[in-house]
RODO-2510 file (C-alpha; in nm, 4 decimals, decimal comma):
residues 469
     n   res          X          Y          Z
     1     x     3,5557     1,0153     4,1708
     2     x     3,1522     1,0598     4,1974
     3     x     2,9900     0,7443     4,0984
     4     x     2,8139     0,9428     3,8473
     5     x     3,1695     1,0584     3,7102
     6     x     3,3069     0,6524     3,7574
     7     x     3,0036     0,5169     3,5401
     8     x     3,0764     0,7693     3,2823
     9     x     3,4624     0,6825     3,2658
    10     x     3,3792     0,3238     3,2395
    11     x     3,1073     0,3472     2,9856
    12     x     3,3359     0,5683     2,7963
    13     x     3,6246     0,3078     2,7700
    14     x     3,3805     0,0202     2,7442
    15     x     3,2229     0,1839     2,4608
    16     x     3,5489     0,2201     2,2416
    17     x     3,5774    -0,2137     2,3207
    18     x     3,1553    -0,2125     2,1895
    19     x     3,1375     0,0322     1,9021
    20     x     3,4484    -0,0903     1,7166
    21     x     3,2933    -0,4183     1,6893
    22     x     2,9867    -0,3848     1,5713
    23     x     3,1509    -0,1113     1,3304
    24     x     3,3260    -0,3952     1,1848
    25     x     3,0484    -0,5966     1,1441
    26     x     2,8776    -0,3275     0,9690
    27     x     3,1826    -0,2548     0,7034
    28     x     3,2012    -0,6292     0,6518
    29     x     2,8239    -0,7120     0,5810
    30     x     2,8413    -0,5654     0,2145
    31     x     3,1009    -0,8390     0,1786
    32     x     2,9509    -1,0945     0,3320
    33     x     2,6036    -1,0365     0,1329
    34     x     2,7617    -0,9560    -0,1882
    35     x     3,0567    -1,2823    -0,2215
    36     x     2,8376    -1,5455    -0,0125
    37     x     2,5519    -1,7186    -0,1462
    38     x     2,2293    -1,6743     0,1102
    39     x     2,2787    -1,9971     0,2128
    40     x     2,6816    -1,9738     0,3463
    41     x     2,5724    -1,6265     0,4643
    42     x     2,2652    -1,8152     0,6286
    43     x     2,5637    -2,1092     0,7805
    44     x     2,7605    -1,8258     0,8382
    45     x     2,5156    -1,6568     1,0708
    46     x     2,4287    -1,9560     1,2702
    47     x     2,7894    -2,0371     1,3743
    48     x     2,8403    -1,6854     1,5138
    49     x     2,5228    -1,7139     1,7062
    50     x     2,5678    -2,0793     1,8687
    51     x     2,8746    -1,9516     1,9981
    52     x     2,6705    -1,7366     2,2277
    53     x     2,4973    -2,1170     2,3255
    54     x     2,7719    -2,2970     2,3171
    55     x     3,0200    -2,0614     2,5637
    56     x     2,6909    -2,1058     2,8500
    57     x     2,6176    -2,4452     2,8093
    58     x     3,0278    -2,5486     2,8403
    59     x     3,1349    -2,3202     3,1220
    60     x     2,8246    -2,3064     3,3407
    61     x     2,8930    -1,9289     3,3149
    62     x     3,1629    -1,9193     3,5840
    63     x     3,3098    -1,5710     3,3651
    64     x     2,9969    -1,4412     3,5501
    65     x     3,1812    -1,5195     3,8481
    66     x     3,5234    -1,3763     3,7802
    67     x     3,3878    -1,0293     3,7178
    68     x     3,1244    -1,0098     4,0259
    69     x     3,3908    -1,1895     4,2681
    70     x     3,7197    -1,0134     4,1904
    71     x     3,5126    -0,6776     4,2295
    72     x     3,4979    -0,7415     4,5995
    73     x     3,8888    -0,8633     4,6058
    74     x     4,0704    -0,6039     4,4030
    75     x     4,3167    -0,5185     4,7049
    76     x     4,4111    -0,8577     4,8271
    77     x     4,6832    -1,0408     4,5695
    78     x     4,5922    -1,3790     4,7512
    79     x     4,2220    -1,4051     4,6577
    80     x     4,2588    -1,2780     4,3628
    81     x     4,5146    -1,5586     4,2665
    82     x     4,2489    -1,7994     4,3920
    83     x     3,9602    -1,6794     4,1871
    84     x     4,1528    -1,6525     3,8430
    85     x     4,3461    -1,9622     3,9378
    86     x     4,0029    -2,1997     4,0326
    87     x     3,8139    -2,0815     3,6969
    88     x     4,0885    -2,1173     3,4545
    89     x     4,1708    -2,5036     3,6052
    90     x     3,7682    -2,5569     3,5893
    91     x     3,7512    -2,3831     3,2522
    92     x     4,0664    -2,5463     3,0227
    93     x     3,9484    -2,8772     3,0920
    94     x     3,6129    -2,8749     3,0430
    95     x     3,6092    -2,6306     2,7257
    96     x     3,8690    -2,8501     2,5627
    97     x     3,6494    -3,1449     2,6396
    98     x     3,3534    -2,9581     2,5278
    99     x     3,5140    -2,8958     2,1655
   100     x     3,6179    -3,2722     2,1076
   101     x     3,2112    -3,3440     2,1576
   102     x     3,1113    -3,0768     1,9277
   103     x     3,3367    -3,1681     1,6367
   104     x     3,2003    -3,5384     1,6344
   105     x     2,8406    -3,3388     1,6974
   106     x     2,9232    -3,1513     1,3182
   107     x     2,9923    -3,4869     1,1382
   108     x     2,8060    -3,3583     0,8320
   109     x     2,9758    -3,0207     0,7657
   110     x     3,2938    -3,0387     0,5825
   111     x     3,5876    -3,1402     0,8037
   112     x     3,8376    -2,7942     0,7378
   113     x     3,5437    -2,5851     0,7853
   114     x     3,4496    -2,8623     1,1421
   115     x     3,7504    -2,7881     1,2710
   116     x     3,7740    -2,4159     1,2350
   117     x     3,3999    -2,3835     1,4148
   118     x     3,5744    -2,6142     1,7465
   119     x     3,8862    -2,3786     1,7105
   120     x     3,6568    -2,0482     1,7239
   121     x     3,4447    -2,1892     1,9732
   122     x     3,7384    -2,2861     2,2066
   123     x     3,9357    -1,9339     2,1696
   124     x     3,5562    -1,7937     2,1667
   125     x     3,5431    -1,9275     2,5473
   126     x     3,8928    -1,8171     2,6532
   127     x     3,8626    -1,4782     2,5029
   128     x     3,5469    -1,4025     2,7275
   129     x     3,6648    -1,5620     3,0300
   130     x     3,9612    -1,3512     2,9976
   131     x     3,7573    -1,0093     2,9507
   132     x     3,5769    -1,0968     3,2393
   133     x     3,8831    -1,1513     3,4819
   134     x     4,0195    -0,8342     3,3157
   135     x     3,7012    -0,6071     3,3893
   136     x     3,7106    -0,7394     3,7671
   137     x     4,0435    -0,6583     3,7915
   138     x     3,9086    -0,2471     3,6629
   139     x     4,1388    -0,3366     3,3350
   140     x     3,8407    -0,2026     3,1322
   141     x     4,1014    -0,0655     2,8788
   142     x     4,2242    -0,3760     2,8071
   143     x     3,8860    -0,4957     2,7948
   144     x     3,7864    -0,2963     2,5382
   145     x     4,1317    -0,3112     2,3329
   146     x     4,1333    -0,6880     2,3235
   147     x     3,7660    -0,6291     2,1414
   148     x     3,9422    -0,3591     1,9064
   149     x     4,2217    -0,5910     1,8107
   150     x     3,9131    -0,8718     1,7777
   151     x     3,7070    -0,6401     1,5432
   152     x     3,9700    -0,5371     1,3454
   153     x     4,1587    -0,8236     1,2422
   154     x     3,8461    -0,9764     1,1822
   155     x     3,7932    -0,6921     0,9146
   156     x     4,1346    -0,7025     0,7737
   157     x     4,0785    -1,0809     0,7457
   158     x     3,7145    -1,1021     0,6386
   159     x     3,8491    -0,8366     0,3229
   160     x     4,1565    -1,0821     0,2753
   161     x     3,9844    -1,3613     0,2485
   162     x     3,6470    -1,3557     0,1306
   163     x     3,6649    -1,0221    -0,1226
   164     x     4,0620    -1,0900    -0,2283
   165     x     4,1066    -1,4355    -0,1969
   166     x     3,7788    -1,5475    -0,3000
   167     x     3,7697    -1,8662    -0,0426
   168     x     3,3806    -1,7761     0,0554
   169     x     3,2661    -1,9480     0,3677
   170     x     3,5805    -2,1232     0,4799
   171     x     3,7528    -1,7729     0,4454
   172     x     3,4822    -1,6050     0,6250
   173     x     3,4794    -1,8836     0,9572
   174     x     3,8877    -1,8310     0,9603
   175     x     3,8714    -1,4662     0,9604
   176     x     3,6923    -1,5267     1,2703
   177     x     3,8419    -1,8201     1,4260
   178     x     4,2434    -1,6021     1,3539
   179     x     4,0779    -1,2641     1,5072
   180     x     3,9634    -1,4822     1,8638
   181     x     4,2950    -1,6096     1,9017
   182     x     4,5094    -1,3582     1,8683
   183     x     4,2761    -1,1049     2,0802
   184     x     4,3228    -1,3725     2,3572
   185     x     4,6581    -1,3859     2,2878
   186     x     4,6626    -1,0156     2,3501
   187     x     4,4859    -0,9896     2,7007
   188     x     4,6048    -1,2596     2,8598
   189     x     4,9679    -1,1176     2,8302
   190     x     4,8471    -0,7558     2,8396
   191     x     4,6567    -0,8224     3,2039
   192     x     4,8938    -1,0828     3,2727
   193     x     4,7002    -1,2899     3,3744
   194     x     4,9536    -1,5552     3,3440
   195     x     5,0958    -1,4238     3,7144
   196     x     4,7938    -1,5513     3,8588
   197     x     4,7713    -1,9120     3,7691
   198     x     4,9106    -2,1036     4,0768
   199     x     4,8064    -2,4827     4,1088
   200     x     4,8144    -2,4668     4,5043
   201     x     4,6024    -2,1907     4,5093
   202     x     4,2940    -2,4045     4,3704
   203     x     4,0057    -2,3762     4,6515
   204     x     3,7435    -2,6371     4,5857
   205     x     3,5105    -2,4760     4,8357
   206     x     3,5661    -2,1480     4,6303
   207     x     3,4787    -2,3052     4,3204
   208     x     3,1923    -2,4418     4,4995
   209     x     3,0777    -2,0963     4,5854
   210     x     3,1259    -1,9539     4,2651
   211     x     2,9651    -2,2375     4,0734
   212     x     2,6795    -2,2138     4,2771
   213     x     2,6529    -1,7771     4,2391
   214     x     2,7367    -1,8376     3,8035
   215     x     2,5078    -2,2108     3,7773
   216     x     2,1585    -1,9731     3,7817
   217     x     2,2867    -1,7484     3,4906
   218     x     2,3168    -2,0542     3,2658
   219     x     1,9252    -2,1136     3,2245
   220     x     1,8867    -1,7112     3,1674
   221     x     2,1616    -1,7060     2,8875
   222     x     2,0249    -2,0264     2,7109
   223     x     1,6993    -1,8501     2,7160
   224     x     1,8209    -1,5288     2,5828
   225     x     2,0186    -1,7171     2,3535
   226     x     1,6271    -1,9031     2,3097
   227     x     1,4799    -1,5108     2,2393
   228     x     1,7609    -1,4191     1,9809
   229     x     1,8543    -1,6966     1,8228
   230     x     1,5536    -1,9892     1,8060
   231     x     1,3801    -1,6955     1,5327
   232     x     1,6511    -1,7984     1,3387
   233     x     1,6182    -2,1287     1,3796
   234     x     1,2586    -2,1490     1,3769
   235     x     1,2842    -2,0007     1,0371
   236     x     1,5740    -2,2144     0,8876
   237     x     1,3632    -2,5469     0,9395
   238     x     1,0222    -2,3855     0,8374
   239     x     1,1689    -2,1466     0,5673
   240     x     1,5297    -2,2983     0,4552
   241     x     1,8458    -2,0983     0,5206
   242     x     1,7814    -1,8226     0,2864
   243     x     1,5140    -1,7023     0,4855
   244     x     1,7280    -1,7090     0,8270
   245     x     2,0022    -1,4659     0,5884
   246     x     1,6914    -1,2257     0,5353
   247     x     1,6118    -1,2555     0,9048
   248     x     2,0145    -1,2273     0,9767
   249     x     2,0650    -0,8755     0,7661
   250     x     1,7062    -0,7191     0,9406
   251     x     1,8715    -0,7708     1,2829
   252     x     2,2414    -0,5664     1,1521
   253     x     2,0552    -0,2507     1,1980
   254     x     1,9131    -0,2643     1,5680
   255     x     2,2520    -0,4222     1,6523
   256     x     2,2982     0,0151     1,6812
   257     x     2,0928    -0,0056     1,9597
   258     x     2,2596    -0,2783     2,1474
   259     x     2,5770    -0,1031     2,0900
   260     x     2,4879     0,1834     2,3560
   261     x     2,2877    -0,0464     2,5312
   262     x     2,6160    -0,3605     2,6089
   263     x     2,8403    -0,0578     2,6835
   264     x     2,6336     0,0843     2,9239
   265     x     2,5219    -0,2321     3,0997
   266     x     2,8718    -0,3391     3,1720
   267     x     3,0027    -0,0263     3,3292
   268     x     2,6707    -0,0507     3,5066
   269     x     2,6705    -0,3962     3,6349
   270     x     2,9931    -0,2642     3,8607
   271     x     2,8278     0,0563     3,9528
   272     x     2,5009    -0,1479     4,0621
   273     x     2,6849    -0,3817     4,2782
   274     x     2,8860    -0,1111     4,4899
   275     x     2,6174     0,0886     4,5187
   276     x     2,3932    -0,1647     4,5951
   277     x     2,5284    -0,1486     5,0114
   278     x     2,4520     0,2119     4,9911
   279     x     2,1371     0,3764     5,1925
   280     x     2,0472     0,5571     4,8767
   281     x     2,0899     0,2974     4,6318
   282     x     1,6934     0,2994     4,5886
   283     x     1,6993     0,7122     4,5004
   284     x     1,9843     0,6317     4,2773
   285     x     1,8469     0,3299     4,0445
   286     x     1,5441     0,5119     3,9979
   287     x     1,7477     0,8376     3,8543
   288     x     1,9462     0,6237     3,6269
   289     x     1,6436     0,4031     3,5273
   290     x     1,4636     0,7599     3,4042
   291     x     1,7977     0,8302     3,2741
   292     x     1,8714     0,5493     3,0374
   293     x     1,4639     0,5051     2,9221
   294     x     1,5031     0,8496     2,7797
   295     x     1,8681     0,7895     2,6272
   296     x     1,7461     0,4257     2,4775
   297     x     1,4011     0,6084     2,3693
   298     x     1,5690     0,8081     2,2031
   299     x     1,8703     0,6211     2,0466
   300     x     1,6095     0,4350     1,9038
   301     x     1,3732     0,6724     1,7351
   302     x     1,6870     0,8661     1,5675
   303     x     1,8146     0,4405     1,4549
   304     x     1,4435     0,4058     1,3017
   305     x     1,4222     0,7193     1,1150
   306     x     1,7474     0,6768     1,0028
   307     x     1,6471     0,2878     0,8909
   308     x     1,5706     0,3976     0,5307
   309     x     1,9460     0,5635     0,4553
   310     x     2,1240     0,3160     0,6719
   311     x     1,9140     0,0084     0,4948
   312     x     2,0322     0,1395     0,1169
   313     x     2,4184     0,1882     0,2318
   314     x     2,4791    -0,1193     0,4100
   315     x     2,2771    -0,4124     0,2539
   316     x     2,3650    -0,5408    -0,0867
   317     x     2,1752    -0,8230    -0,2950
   318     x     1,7737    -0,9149    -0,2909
   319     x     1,7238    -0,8497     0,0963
   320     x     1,4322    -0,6187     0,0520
   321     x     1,1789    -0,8548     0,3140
   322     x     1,4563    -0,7722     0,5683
   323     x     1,3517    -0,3742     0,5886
   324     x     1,0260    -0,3575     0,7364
   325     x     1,1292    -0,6176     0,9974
   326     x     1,3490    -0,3425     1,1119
   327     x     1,1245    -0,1207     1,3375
   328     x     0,9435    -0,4045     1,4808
   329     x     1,3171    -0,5271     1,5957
   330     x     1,4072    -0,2046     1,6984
   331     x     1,1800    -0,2137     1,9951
   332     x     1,2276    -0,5150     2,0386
   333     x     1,5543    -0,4105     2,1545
   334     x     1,4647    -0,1284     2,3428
   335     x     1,2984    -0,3388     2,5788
   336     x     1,5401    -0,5839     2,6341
   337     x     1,7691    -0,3050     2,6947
   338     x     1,5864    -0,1978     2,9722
   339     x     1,5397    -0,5663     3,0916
   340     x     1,8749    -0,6255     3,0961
   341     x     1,9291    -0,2807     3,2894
   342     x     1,7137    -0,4233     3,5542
   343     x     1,9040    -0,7468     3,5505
   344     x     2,2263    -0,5569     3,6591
   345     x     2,0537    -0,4705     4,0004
   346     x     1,9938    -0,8508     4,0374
   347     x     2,2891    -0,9209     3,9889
   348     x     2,4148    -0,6706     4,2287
   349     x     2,2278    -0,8418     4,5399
   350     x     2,2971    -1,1341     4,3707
   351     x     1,9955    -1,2585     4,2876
   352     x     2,0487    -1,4818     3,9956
   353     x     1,8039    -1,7396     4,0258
   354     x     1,5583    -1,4501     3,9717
   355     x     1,7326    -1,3719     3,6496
   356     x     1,6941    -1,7561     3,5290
   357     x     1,3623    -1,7140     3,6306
   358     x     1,2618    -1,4062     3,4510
   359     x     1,4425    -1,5469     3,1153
   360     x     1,2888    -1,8630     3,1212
   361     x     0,9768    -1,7410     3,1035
   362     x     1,0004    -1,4791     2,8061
   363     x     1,2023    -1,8056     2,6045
   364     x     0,9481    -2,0613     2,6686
   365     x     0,6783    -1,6967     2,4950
   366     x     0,8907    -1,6390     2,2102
   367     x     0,9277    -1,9867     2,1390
   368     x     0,5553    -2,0456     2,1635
   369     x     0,4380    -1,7398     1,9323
   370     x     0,7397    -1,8338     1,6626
   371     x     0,6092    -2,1577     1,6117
   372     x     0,2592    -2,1162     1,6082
   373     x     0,2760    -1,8607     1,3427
   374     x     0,5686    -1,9100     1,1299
   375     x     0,3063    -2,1044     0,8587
   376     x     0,0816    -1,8233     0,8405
   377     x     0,2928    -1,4732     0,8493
   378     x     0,6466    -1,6178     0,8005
   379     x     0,9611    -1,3705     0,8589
   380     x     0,7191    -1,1151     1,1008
   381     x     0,6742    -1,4382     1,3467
   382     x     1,0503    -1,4050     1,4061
   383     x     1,0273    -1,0529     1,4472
   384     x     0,6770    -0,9963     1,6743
   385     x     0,7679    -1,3356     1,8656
   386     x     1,0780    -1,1205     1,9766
   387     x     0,8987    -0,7922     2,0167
   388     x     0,6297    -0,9559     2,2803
   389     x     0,9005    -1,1667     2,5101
   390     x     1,1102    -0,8403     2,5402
   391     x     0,7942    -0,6592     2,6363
   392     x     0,6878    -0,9540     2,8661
   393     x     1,0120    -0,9691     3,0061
   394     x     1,0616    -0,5724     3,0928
   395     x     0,7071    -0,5696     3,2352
   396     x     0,7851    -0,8707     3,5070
   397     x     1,1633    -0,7161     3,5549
   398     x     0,9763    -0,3703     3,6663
   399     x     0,7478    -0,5146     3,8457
   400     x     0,9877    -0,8299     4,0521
   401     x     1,2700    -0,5898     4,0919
   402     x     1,1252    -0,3722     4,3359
   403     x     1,0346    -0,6714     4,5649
   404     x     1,4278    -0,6359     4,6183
   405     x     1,4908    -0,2208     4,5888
   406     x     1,1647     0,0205     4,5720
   407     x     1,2772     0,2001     4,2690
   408     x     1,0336     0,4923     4,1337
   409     x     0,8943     0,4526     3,7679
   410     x     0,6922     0,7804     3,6027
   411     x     0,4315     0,5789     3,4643
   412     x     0,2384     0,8399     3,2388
   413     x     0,5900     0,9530     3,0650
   414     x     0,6738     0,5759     2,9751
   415     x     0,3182     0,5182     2,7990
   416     x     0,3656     0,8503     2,6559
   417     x     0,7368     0,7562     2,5071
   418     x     0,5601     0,4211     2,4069
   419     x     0,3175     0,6151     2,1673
   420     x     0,5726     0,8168     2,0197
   421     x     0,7924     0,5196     1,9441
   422     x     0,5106     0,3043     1,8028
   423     x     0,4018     0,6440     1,5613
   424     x     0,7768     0,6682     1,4804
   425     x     0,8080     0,3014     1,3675
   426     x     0,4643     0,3087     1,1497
   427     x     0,6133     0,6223     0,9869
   428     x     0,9147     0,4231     0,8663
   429     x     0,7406     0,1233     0,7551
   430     x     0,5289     0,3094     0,5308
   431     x     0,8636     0,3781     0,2747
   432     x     0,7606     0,6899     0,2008
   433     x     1,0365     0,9626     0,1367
   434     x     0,8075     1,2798     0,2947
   435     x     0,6788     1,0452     0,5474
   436     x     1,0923     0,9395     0,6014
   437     x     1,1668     1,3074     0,6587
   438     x     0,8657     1,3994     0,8980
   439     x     0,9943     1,0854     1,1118
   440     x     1,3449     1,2365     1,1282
   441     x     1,2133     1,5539     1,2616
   442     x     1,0214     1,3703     1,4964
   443     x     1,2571     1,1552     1,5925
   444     x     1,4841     1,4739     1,6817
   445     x     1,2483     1,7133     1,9119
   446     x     1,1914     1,3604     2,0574
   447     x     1,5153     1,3056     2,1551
   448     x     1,6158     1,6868     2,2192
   449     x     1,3212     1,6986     2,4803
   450     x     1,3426     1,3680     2,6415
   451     x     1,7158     1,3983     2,7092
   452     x     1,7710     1,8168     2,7412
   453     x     1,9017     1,7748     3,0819
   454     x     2,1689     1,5316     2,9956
   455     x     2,2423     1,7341     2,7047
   456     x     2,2843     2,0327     2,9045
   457     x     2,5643     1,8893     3,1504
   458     x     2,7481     1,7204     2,8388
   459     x     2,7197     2,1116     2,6578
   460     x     2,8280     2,2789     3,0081
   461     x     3,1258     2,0037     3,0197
   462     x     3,2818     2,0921     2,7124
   463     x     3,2067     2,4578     2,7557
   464     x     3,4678     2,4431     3,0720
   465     x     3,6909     2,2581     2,8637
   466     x     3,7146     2,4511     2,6069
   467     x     3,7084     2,8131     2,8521
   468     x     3,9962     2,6613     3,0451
   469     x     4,2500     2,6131     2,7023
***
């Protein structure tokens, strides 16, 4: 199979594992809004989101490692056994370890409700570590079903529990905490992963080697857990937790955008890196750079003019500050889409260090602009103290990456897509219903013209299809 043809399979199955997800999410935020006060919303929130700190901080990102190493090992039983055997005997005991400090750490919350956050944490680690072995073993359907079965228990229990049973917050955390385990249950026997596990296969010089690859990646996921998360908390001890649910329900909607963006990043973080030993891996990661811009660019514009319908079906109770953060977060996540893109060729010649370096950087911004202004313009210091680390961090990505592969930007067609996207996001803040259909339009010759090539092969695809039945 072409690799063009191998990224689009993966991306494909990957998506089914992304979408479903953040589908759920969306079906369950009515709920959430309408049965939970903004303050166990707020709590609510915050737990999901220091997961993403948490899982970094404990495990020193060695799941990093399990996907990039097994990749290079998917033919020889014996390393493989090392690799999964190594992380799981580094991970167990120092997640486990990691939970015991974090329940004493949450002293003040109530104890049930303590104990579910350390048992969602815990599975919260296992789960991912699990994906990862899975996806560098090419099990990206199980990958993505493990998600599914994730998403959608987490629905089924988040209805159950919160809208039926009326247990609010404690329902909400256990919906959660029940969904993690048994989607770990799921993929570890699905992948079997359990074959693997051999005591006298431990390496210490091969955990040594793949601490020392993962180690790097911790300092860029704290600070991109700094970028989405310290908004949050910037406004919870300015602003209370009320404000942090406002902030919380503005960032549901450009969670669309991440959707297309996590799917294609993963299939493309194991395209990068076999490509990467390729003479024309250069020619090749500037096509799909041009590629994705236009399909993000796009994406985007339709999410924004789309904001107003999508804002009035899915968000329920007095969260009417949250909609014209909206657009300003919705390029915000265009651009770390396309930072994150260039962080899969890093991580392909792995680079990592550079990664760290790149995140640190754009953190150390966001947190610098959030502060500073959160007295005098409140909820849009969150949102613009995003916007300009994304944009600080895509601009040094561009510009770094090629010191490692000359890849080929068009300059004049990225400022040009940058005008259109800024008009399109003024358009929707203005509320207007004319203005609201004039964007939509927009939006659509926008995306139509940027993309009509791609379009073309996906039209010409299912014409054969359809010719040959």
């Amino acid at each position: 199979m072409s690799r063009e043809g191998n990224l689009a399979k993966n991306t494909g199955i990957l998506a089914i594992g992304t979408f479903l997800p953040k589908l759920a999410s969306f079906i369950t935020l009515p709920i959430l809004t309408g049965y939970l006060s903004k303050a166990q919303y707020g709590t609510y929130d915050l737990i999901i989101t220091l997961a993403s700190l948490f899982l970094p901080a404990v495990t020193l990102q060695i799941q990093t490692a399990a996907f990039r190493f097994l990749i290079e090992v998917r033919s020889e039983e014996k390393k493989i056994k090392s690799i999964i055997s190594n992380i799981l005997m580094f991970i167990v005991p120092i997640s486990l370890l990691g939970v015991i400090i974090l329940y004493f750490c949450l002293y003040k919350i109530e104890s049930r409700i303590r104990l579910l956050v350390c048992c969602y944490y815990l599975f919260d680690i296992v789960v991912n570590v699990f994906r990862q072995i899975a996806r560098g073993l090419s099990k990206n359907l199980n990958y993505s079903l493990s998600a599914i079965i994730s998403s959608v228990l987490q629905l089924i229990f988040v209805v159950l529990f919160v809208f039926v049973l009326k247990i609010n917050l404690f329902g909400a955390v256990l919906a959660l905490t029940v969904s993690e385990i048994l989607s770990a249950l799921y993929i570890f026997l699905s992948v079997r992963i359990y074959k693997y596990v051999d005591i006298k296969a431990f390496d210490k010089s091969e955990l040594r080697r793949m601490i020392a690859y993962s180690w790097p990646m911790v300092p860029n996921s704290m600070s991109m857990w700094v970028m989405r998360v310290s908004d949050r908390l910037v406004l919870t001890f300015f602003r209370g937790v009320s404000a942090n649910a406002v902030y919380a329900v503005a960032n549901k909607i450009p969670q669309l955008l991440t959707i297309a963006q996590t799917t294609f990043t993963m299939a493309w973080q194991e395209n990068a890196t076999i490509v990467s030993k390729d003479e024309d891996a250069p020619k090749y990661y500037s096509t799909m750079y041009r590629t994705l811009f236009d399909l993000m660019a796009g994406a985007m514009m339709i999410i924004i003019a789309c904001t107003p319908v999508l804002f009035a079906i899915l968000v329920r109770g007095d969260y009417s500050e949250a909609y014209i953060q909206i657009p300003i977060l919705l390029l915000a996540m265009f651009f770390y889409a396309m930072s994150t893109f260039l962080g899969g060729i890093y991580v392909a010649y792995m680079k990592t260090k550079n990664v760290g370096i790149t995140t640190i950087i754009a953190a150390a911004l966001n947190i610098i602009i959030d502060v500073s202004l959160v007295h005098f313009i409140g909820l849009y210091a969150a949102s613009l103290s995003t916007l300009v680390s994304y944009i600080f961090l895509f601009f040094y990505r561009i510009i770094d990456v090629r010191k490692i592969v000359p890849i080929n930007y068009d300059k004049k067609h990225m400022i040009f897509v940058f005008i259109i996207m800024t008009l399109i996001s003024a358009l929707c803040m203005l509320h207007n219903n004319i203005a609201n259909i004039f964007n939509f339009v927009i939006a659509l010759i926008a995306f139509v013209v940027m993309n009509k090539e791609f379009l073309k092969v996906i039209f010409n695809s299912l014409k054969a299809k359809l010719v040959r039945r």
